[in-house]
C-alpha positions as a Markdown table, in Angstrom:
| # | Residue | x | y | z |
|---|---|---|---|---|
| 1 | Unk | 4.7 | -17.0 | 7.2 |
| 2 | Unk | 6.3 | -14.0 | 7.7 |
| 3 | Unk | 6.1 | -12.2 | 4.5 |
| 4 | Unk | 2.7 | -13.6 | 3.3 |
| 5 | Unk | 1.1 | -10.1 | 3.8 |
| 6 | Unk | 3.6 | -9.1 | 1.0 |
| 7 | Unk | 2.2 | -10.3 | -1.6 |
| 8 | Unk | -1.4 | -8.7 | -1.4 |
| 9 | Unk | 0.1 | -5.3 | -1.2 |
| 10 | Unk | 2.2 | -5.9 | -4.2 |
| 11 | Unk | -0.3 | -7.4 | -6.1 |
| 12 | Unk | -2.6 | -4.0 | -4.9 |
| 13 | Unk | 0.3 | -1.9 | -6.4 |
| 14 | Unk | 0.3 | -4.5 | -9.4 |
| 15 | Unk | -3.6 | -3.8 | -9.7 |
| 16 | Unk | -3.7 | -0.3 | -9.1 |
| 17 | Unk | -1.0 | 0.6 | -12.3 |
| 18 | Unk | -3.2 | -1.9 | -14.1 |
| 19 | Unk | -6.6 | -0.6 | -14.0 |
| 20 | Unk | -7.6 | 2.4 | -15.8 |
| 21 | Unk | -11.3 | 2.9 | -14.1 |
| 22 | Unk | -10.6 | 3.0 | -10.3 |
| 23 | Unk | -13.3 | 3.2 | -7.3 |
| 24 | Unk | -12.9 | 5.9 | -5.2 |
| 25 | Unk | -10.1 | 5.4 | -2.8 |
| 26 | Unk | -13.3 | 4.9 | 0.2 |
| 27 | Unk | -14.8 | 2.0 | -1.6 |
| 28 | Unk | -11.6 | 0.1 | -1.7 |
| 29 | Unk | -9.4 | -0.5 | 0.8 |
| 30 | Unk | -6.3 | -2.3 | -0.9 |
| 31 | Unk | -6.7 | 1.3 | -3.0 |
| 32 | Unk | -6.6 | 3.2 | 0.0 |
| 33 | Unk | -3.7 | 0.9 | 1.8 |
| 34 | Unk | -1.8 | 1.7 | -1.3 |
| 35 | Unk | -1.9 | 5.2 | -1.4 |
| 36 | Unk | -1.2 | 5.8 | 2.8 |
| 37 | Unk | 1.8 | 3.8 | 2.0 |
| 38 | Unk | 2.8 | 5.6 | -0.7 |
| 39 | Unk | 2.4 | 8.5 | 0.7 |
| 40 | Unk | 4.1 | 7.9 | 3.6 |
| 41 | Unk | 1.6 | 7.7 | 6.3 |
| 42 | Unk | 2.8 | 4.3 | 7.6 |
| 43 | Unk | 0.6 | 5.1 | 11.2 |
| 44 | Unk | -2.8 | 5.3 | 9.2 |
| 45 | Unk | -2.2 | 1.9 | 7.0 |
| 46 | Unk | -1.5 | 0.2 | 10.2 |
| 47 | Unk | -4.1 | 1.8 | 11.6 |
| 48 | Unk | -6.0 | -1.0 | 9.0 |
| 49 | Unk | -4.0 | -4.3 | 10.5 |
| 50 | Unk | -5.6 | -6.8 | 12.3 |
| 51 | Unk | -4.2 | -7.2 | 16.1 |
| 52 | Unk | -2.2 | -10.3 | 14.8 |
| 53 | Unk | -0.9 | -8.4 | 12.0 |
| 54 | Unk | -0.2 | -5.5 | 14.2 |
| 55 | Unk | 1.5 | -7.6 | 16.4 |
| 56 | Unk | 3.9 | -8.5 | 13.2 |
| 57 | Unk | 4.3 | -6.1 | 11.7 |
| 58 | Unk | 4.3 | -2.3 | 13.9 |
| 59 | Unk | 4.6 | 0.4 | 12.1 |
| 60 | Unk | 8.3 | 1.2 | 12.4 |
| 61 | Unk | 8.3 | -2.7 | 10.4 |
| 62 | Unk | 6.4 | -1.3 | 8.3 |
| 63 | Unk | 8.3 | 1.5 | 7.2 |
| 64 | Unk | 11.3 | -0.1 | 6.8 |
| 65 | Unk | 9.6 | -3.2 | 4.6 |
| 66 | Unk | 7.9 | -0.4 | 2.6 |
| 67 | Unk | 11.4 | 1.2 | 2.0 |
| 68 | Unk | 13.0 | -2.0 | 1.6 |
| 69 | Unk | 10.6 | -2.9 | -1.4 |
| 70 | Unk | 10.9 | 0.5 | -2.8 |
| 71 | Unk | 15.1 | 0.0 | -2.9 |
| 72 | Unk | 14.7 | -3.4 | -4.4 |
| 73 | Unk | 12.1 | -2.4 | -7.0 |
| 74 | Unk | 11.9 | 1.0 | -7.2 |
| 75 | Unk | 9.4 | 3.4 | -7.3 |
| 76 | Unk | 5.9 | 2.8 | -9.1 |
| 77 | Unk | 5.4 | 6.1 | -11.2 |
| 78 | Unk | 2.2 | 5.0 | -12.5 |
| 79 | Unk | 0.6 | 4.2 | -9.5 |
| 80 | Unk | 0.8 | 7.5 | -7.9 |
| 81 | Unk | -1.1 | 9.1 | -11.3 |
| 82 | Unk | -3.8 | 6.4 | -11.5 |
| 83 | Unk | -3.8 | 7.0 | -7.5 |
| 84 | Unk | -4.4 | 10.6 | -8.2 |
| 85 | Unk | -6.4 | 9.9 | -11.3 |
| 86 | Unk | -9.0 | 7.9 | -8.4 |
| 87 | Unk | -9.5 | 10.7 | -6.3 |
| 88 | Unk | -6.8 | 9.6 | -3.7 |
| 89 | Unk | -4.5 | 13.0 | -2.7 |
């Protein structure tokens, strides 16, 4: 149970170096998730979370599972141009 919101995010990342035609960050909000987590802003992405997901994961959690996937798997260079690419600064 307790890593089950992991997958969607990295399947988002997964998506988002996938897809050469992107909405605009606004009209997609695992877009927009990626990017604020990317980009550091850990307070705005959990700004998103449900209470129950709040509840699990708070945002100093976050940080550090965000971090912890980025050591294990490194960074995702093509994300942050197709991110860019969609309109998301």
């Amino acid at each position: 149970m307790r890593g089950r919101w992991l997958a969607p995010v990295v399947a988002a990342c997964i998506a988002v170096t996938a897809r050469a035609q992107l909405p605009a960050p606004a009209e997609n909000p695992a877009l927009t998730l990626v990017h604020e987590l990317a980009a550091r802003q850990f307070d705005k992405a959990a700004a998103r979370f449900d209470e129950r997901i709040a509840r699990a994961l708070p945002v100093a959690r976050l940080e550090a599972v965000w971090d912890g996937l980025i050591a294990q798997a490194g960074a995702c260079p093509e994300a942050a141009k197709i991110l860019r690419a969609a309109g998301a600064h």
